[in-house]
C-alpha atoms as an extended CHARMM CRD file, in Angstrom:
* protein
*
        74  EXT
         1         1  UNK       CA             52.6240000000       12.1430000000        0.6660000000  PROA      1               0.0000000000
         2         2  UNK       CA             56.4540000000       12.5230000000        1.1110000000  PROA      2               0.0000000000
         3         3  UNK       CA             56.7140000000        9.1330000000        0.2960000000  PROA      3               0.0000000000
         4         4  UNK       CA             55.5230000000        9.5810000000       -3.1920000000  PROA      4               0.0000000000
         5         5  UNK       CA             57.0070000000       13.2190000000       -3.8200000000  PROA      5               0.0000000000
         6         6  UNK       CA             60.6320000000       11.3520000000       -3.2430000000  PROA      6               0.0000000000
         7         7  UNK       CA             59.5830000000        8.2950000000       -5.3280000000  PROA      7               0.0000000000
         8         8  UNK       CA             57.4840000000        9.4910000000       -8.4170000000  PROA      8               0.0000000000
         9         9  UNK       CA             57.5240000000       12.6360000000      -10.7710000000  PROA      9               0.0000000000
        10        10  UNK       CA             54.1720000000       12.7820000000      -11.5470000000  PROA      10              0.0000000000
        11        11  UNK       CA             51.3240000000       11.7060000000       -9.4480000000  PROA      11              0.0000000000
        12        12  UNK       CA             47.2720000000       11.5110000000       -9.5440000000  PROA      12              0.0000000000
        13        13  UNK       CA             45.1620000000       11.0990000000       -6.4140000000  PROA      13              0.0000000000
        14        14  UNK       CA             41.1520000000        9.8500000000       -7.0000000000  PROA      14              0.0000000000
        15        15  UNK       CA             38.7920000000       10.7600000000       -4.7690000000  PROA      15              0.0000000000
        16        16  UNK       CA             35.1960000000       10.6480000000       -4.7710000000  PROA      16              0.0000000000
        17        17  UNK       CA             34.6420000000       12.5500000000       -1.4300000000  PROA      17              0.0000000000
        18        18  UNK       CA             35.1550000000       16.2230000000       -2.3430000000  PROA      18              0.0000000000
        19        19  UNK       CA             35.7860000000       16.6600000000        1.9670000000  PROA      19              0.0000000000
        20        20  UNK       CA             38.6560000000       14.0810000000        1.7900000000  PROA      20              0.0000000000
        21        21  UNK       CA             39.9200000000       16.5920000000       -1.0990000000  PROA      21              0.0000000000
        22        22  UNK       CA             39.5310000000       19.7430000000        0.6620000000  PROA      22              0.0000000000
        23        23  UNK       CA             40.9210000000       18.1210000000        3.9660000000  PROA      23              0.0000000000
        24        24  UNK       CA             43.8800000000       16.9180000000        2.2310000000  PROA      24              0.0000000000
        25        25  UNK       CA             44.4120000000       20.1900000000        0.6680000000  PROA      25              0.0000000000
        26        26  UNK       CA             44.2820000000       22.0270000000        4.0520000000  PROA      26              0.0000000000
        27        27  UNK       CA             46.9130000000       19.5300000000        6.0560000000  PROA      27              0.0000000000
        28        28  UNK       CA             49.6060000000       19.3020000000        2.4920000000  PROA      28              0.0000000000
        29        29  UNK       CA             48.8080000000       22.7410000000        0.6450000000  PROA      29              0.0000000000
        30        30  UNK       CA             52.2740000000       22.0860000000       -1.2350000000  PROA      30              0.0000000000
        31        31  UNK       CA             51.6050000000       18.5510000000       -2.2060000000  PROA      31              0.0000000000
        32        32  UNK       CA             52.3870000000       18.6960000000       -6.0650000000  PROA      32              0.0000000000
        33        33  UNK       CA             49.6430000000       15.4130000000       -6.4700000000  PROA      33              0.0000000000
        34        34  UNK       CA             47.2670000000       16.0910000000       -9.1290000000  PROA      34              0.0000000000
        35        35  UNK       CA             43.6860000000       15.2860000000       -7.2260000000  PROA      35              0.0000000000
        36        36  UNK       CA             40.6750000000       14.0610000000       -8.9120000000  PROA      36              0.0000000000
        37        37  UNK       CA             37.0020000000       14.1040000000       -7.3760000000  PROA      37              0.0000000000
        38        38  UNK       CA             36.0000000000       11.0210000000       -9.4870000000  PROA      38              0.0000000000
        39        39  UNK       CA             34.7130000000        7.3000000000       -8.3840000000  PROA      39              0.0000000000
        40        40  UNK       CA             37.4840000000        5.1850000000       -9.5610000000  PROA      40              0.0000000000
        41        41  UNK       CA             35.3660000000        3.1080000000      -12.0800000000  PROA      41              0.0000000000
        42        42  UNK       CA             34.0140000000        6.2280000000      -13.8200000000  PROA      42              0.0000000000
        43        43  UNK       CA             36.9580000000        7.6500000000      -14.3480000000  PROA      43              0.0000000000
        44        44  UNK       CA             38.8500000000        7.5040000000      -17.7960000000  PROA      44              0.0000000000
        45        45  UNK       CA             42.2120000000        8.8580000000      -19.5300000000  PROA      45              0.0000000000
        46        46  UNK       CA             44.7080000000        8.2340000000      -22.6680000000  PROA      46              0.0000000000
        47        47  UNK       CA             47.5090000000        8.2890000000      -20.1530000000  PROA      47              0.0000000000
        48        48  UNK       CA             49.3500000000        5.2370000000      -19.2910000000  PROA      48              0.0000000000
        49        49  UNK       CA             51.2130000000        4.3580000000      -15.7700000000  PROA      49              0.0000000000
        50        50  UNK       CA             53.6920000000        3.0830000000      -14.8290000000  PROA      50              0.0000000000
        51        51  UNK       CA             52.8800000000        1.8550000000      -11.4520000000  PROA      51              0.0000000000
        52        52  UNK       CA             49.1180000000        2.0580000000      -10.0430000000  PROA      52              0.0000000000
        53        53  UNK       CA             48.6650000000        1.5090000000       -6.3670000000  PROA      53              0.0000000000
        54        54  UNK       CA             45.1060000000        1.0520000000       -5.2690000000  PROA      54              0.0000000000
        55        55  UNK       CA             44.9950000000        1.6520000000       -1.2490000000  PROA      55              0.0000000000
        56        56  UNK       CA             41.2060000000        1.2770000000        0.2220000000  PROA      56              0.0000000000
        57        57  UNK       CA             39.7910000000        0.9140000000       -3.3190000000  PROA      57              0.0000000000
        58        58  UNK       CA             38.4080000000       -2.2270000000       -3.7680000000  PROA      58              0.0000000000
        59        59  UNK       CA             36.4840000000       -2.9850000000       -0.5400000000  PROA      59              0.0000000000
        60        60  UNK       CA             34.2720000000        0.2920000000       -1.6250000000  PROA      60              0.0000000000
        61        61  UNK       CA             33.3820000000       -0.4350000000       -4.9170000000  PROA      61              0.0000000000
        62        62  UNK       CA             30.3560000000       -2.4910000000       -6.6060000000  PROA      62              0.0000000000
        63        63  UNK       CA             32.3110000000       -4.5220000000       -8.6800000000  PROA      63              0.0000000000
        64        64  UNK       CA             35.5230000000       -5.2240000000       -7.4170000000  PROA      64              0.0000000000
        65        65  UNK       CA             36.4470000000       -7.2870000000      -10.2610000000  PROA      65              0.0000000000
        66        66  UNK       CA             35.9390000000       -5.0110000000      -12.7920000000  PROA      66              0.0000000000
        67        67  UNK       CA             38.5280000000       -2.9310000000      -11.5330000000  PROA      67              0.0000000000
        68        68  UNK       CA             40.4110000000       -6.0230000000      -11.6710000000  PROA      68              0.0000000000
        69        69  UNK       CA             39.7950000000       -6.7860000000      -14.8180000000  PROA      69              0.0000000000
        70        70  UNK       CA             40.3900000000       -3.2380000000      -16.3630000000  PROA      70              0.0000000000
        71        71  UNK       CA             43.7390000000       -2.4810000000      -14.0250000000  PROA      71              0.0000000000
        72        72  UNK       CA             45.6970000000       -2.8300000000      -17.7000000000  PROA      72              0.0000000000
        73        73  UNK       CA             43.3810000000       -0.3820000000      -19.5070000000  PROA      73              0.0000000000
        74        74  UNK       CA             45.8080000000        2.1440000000      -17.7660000000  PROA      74              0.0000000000
C-alpha cells in the first residue's frame, strides 16, 4: 500500500470479499485507500481515472472481456 500512498492522491480499492476488507483493515488501519465491497463488473461511478490497475481481476470474473471492453467507461 506504500507504494500507492507515495504515487497517487486519491485511491479506490474493490473488493468483493468483505474478509479481504476487514483483513486489510486490521494489518494497514492508516491506509488512506477508499475500499469498496463490490464485484468489479457491478460496480459503477461518474468519476474518471487516471490510471486503473487491475491486479487478480480478470482470471475471476465471468466475462473477462467485458471488463475489457468497458476499461474506458472509467
Amino acid at each position: 500500500m506504500e507504494a500507492f500512498t507515495k504515487q497517487f492522491n486519491k485511491y479506490i480499492v474493490l473488493e468483493g470479499d468483505g474478509l479481504i476488507i476487514n483483513r486489510f483493515k486490521k494489518e494497514f488501519p492508516d491506509s488512506e485507500a477508499e475500499i469498496i465491497e463490490t464485484y468489479f463488473e457491478k460496480w459503477t461511478t461518474e468519476e474518471r481515472f487516471d490510471v486503473i490497475i487491475l491486479g487478480f481481476v480478470l482470471e475471476h470474473v465471468d466475462d473477462p472481456q467485458m471488463i475489457i471492453k468497458n476499461i474506458n467507461t472509467f
